[in-house]
N, C-alpha and C positions, 0 to 999 in steps of 0.2 A: 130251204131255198138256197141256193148256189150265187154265192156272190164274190166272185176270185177278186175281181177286182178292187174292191172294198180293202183284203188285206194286201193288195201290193200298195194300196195308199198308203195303208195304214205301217208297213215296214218304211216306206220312203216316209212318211211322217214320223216314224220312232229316230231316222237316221238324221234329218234336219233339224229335230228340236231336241235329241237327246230325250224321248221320252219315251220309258217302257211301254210298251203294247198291253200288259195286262196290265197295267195303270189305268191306259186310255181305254182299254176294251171295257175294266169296271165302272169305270164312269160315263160311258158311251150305254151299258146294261141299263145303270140306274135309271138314266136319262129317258130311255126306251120306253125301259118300262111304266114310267107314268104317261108320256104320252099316247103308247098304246092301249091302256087303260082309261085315258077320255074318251079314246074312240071307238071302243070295241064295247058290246054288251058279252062283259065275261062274270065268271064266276071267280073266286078265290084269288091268290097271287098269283102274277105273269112274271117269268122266267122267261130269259134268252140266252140260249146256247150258243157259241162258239165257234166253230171246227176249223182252225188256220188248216190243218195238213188237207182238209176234203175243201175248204173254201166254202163250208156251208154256216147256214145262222136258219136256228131252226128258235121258234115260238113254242113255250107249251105256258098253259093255266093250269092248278095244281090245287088242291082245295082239302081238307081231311073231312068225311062225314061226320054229322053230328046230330043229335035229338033236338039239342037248344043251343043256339049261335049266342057264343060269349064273344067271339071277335068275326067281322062279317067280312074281314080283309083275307082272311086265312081258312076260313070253315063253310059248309054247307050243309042244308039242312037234306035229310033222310030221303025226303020224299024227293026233291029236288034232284037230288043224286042217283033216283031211279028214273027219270027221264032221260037222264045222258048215258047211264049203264041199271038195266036191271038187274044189274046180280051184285049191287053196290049195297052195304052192310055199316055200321055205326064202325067208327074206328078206322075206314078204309080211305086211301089219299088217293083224291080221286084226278087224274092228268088227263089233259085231251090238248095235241096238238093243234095250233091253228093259224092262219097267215091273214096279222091284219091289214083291214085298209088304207089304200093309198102309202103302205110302206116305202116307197122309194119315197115320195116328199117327205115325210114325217121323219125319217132315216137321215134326210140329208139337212133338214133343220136342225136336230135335235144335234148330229153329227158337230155341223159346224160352230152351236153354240157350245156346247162341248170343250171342242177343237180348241177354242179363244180361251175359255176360261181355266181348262190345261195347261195352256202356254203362261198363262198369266202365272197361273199357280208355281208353276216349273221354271221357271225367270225369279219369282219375287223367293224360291225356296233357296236357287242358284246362288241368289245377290248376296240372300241373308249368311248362305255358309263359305262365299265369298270373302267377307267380311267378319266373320266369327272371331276370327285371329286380332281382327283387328283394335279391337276394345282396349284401353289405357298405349294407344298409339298416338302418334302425332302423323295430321295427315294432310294435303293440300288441297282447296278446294276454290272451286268460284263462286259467287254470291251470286243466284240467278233471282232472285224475287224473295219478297216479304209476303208472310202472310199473317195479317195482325201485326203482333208485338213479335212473332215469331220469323226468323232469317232462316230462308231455305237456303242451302248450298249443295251445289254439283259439284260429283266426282267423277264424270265419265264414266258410270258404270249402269247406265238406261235405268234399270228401274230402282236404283239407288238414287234417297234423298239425305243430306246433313241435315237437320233441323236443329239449330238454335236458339232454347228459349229464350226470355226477358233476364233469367235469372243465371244465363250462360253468355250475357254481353256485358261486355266493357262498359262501365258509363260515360268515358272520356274517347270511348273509340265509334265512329260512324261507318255504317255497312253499307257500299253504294251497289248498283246491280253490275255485274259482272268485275267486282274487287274480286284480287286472289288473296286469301286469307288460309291459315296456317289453324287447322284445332285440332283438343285434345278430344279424342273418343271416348263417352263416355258409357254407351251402351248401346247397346243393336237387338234391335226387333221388326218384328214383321208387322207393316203395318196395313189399312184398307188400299193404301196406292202403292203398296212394294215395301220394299227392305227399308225402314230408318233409321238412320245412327243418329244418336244423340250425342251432339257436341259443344263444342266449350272452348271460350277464353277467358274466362273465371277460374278456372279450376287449376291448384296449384300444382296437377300435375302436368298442365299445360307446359309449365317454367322448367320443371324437371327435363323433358323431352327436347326442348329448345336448348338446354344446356347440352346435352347429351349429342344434341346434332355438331356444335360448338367443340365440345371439350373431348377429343379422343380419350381420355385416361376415365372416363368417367362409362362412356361404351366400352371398353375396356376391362372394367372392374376393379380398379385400382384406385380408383376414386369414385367414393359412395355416396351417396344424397341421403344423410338422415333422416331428418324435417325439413319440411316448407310450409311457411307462414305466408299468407299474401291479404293483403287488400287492394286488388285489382286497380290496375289505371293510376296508384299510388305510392304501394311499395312493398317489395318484398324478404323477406329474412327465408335463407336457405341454410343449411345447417349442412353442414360435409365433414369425410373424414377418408381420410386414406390408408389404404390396405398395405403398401409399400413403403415404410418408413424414407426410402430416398425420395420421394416425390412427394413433393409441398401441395397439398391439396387444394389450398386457396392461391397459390402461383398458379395452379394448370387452369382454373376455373376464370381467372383472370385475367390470361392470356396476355402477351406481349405487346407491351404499351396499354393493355387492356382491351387489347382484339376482341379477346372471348366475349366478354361480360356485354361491352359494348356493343356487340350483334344479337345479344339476348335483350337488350336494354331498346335497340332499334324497335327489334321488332314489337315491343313491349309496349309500344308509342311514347317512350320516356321515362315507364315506371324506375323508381328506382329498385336498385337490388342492394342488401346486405348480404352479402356471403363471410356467414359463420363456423368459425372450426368445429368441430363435435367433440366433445368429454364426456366420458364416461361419468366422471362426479357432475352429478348435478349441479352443486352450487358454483363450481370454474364454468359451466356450462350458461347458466344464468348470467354471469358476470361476462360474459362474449356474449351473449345474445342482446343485452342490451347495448351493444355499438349501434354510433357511433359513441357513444358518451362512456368513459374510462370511470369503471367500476372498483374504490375501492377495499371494500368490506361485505361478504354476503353470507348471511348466517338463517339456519333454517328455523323458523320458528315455531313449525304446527306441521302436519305430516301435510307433504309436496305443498309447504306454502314456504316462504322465505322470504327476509327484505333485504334489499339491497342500496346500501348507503354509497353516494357519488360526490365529487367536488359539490361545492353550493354551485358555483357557478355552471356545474356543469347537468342541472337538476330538469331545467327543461328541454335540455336535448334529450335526457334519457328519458323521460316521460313523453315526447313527443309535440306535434301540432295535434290536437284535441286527444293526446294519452295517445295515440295512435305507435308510438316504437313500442309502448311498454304493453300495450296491448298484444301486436304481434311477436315480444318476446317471451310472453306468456303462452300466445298460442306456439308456440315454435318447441319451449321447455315441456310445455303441459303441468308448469306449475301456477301457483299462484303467489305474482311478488308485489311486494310493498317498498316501492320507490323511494328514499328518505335524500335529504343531501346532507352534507357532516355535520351541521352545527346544529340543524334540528333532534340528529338519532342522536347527539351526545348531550343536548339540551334535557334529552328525556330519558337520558341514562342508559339510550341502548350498547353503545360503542364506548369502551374503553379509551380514555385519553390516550394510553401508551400503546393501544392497538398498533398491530403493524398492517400493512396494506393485503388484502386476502385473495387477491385479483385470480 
């Protein structure tokens, strides 16, 4: 049957949506053919054929003879296949064209659910490779609705959603409906309503990208982000190191008067930041990671554990409000240390009276 007009739609639908023709032609086929198949008393599988250059779409049922039907989708039995062809034998694929009923309705339903479910597909495939690059980015979004415990965010890209879990929100920060809000990308997949990124203001690479928006030297390359320690809404230890011996690493991060730090610190809703130099030696490393509190003696005592002895008075700044510095200096090193202040470690004979300061 001669249907030209069908593919001038379908080229002007390939042009509109970006979607290949033998895409949509094969799943326009599959589609077909089951509906033709409720409606028709056939035999074996329906096929449909094609022709863009002739503008034809022809029908055939296709069946292989057989003695004993192991599958009834595909086969027919012997005798059966001598009423359609008597000169039909075991082993022979037996085809008979045919034009079913009410094809134009059943054509143009089947067409148009199709059509939508295409577009769906070809939109949420778009969004997803759209966004592929995007993963450990920093991105801006608006907060359009909650769902549960879960914060959906828009990025103007239709069928792109941010989602937010419980366990990627600030506990000190509140998400009202249409906040602009700043996250970190955590992954991208396709989900049943389109493309989802999974994002985050938990996540310490959140802090990373925010500086980096912040501190040219650090987009740059010349100022590195070793580690980042965080406890969200709280406070965080960053560890840095510079590639170019003229350029003070914790000056650039800093910014003048404290610019930089500051607009990381804003948008952070107040968390605070440690910005720590990076060493190579472990133990100077530890002894800077526990700022604010001036570290003077750290000695390793057990493989990546070490303790580190401080002023007395200065014992509970370096352990924190509930251990919370020494814990984050711990995450930040990947060691494990044992906090002492002077009079205790040398109470118990770990430090040397005449020790000198090992900072």
């Amino acid at each position: 049957m001669v249907n030209r007009e069908f593919f001038a739609a379908l080229a002007e639908f390939e042009k509109e949506k970006n979607i290949p023709q033998d895409a949509f032609i094969e799943a326009l086929e599959s589609a077909l053919n089951s509906a033709v198949k409720k409606q028709a008393d056939l035999f074996g599988v329906v096929k449909i054929k094609t022709d863009e250059e002739s503008g034809t779409i022809e029908f055939v049922t296709e069946a292989t003879v057989v003695d004993e039907i192991t599958d009834k989708d595909s086969q027919i039995l012997l005798e059966d296949a001598k009423k359609i062809k008597k000169s039909a034998k075991v082993g022979d694929v037996l085809t008979e064209k045919f034009v079913p009923r009410n094809f134009s309705r059943i054509a143009a339903q089947t067409a148009k659910q199709v059509i939508q479910q295409k577009i769906r597909e070809t939109e949420k495939e778009a969004a997803v490779n759209e966004f592929s690059d995007k993963k450990g980015q920093l991105l801006v979004g608006t907060v359009r609705r909650t769902d549960g415990q879960n914060v959906l965010i828009d990025f103007g890209k239709g069928q792109v959603e941010g989602i937010m879990l419980p366990s990627d929100q600030v506990k000190t920060e509140t998400y009202n409906v249409n906040d602009r809000v700043k996250v970190y990308v955590k992954n991208i997949k396709s989900g049943y309503r389109g493309a989802q990124v999974l994002v985050s203001r938990t996540a310490p690479g959140l802090v990373e990208k925010l500086f980096e928006e912040e501190v040219p030297e650090i987009k740059q390359g010349t100022v590195e982000v070793k580690a980042i320690s965080r406890e969200p809404g709280e406070r965080t230890k960053m560890a840095i190191a510079s590639t170019d011996e003229r350029i003070d690493a914790v000056g650039a991060c800093v910014g003048n008067r404290g610019a930089r730090v500051n607009a990381v610190v804003q948008e952070l809703g107040g968390e605070k930041i440690d910005i720590i130099p990076w060493s190579e030696n472990p133990l100077e490393f530890i002894a800077k990671a526990l700022s604010p509190a001036k570290v003077v003696y750290v000695k390793q005592t057990d493989e990546k554990t070490a303790m580190a002895v401080v002023p007395d008075d200065k014992l509970s700044l370096a352990i924190g409000k509930n251990g919370q510095n020494a814990r984050l200096a711990v995450r930040l090193t990947g060691w494990k240390i044992d906090v002492k202040s002077e009079t205790a470690a040398r109470d118990m004979g770990l430090v040397p009276e005449d020790d000198e300061d090992e900072e």
